[in-house]
N, C-alpha and C positions, 0 to 999 in steps of 0.2 A: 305726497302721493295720495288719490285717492283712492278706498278704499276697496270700488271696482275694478283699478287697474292691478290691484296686488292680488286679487277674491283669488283664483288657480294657485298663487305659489303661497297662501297663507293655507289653503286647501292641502296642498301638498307635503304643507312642514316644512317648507324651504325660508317662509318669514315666518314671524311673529307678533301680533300687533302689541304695540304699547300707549300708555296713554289712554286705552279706550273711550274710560268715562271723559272726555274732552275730546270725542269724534262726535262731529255735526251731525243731527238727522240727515237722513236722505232728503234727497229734493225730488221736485218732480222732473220729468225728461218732455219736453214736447219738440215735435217736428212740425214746424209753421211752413208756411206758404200761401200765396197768392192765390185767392179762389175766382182767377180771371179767365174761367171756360176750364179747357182741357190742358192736363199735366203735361209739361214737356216728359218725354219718357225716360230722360237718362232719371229725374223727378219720380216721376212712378217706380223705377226700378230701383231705385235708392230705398223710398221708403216700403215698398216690398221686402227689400231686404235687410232693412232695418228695425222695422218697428217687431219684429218677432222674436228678435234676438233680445232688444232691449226689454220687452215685457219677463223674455226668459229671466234675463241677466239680474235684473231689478227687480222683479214682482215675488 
């Protein structure tokens, strides 16, 4: 498991991590795409609603 997907229930007390010092740095997150004119909009609404949670989630 990575350690974003446990972040709320390690927050909450419900896990606990072990192991720590043998947990990988973070990486980076990019959202790619095709710079061929205009975004198909399901595209624009994705990373609209994407890239803000992930900056939250991660940064």
């Amino acid at each position: 498991m990575i350690s974003y997907q446990a972040r709320k229930l390690v927050d909450q007390g419900l896990l606990k991590p072990v192991l720590e010092e043998f947990e990988r740095p973070a990486s980076p997150v990019h959202l790619l795409y095709l710079p061929n004119g205009l975004l198909p909009l399901k595209l624009r609404t994705f990373l609209d609603f994407a890239a803000p949670r992930l900056r939250a989630a991660l940064g």
